[in-house]
C-alpha positions in Angstrom: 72.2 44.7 185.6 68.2 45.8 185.2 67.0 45.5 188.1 62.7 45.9 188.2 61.8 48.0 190.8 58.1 48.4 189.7 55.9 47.1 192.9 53.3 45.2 191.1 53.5 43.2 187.9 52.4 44.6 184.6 50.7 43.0 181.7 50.8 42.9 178.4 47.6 44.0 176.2 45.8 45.3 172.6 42.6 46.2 174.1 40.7 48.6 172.2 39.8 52.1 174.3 38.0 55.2 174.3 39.3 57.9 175.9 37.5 61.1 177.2 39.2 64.2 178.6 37.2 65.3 181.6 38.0 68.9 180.9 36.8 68.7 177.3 34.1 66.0 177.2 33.4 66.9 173.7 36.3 65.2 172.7 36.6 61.6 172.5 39.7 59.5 171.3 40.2 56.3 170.2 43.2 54.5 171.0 44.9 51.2 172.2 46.0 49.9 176.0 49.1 48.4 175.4 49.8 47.5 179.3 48.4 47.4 182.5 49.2 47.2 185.9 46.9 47.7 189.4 47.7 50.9 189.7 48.4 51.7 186.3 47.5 52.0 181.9 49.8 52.3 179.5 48.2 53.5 176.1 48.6 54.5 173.1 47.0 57.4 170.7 47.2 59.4 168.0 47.6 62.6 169.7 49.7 64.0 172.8 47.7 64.6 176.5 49.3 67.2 178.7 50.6 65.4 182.2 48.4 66.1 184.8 45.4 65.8 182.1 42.7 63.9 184.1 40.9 61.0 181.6 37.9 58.6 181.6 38.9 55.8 179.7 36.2 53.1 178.7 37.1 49.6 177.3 34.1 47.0 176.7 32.1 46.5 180.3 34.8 49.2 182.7 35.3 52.9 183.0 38.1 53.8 184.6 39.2 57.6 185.6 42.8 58.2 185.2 45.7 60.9 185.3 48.4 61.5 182.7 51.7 60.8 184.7 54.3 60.9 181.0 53.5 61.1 177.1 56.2 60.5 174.6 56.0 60.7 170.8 56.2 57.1 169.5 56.1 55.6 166.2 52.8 56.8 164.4 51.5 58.5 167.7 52.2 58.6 171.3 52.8 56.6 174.5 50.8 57.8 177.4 51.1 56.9 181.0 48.2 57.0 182.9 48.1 56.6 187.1 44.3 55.2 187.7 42.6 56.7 190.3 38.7 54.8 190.1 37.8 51.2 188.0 34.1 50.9 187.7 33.6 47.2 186.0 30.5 45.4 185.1 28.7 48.5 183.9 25.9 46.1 182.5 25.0 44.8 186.2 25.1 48.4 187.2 22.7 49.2 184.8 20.4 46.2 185.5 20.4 46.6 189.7 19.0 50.5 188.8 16.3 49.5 186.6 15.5 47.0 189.3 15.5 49.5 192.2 14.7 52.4 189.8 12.0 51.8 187.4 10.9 55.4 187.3 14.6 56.3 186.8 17.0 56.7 184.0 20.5 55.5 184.7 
């Protein structure tokens, strides 16, 4: 028997991602979340991360700063586990409340 012993549910997703490495900025990836869980992003790229590889991964309106906990060659690229440290959503209202406090101010 299986048994699940995961402590929070995981879902199921194609959301479209770009993903950063925070020790080589200059490098941006584009790749696929294929799950995701509280405390945890599945994903998928074209090119193997080393574990221990910290990430900032942006999807529409959220960034969210990640680690690389497991990468596995699959299919046409690889499978990458990522343990999520910080979610920063609505970036847009973010944004907005600066240039409200901070006119003078870039963001």
């Amino acid at each position: 028997m299986n048994v699940d012993r995961r402590s929070e549910p995981r879902f199921e997703t194609q959301q479209r991602i770009f993903v950063t490495l925070i020790e080589e900025p200059s490098i941006t990836l584009t790749g696929l979340a294929v799950e995701m869980s509280g405390s945890g992003m599945r994903i998928f790229l074209n090119r193997a991360i080393p574990l221990g590889a910290l990430l900032k991964v942006e999807s529409g309106n959220s960034l969210i700063l990640s680690e690389v906990s497991h990468c596995a060659a699959h299919a046409d690229g690889f499978l990458i586990g990522l343990k999520l440290h910080r979610l920063l959503s609505n970036l847009n209202e973010v944004a907005n409340l600066h240039r409200r406090f901070f006119p003078d101010r870039r963001p």
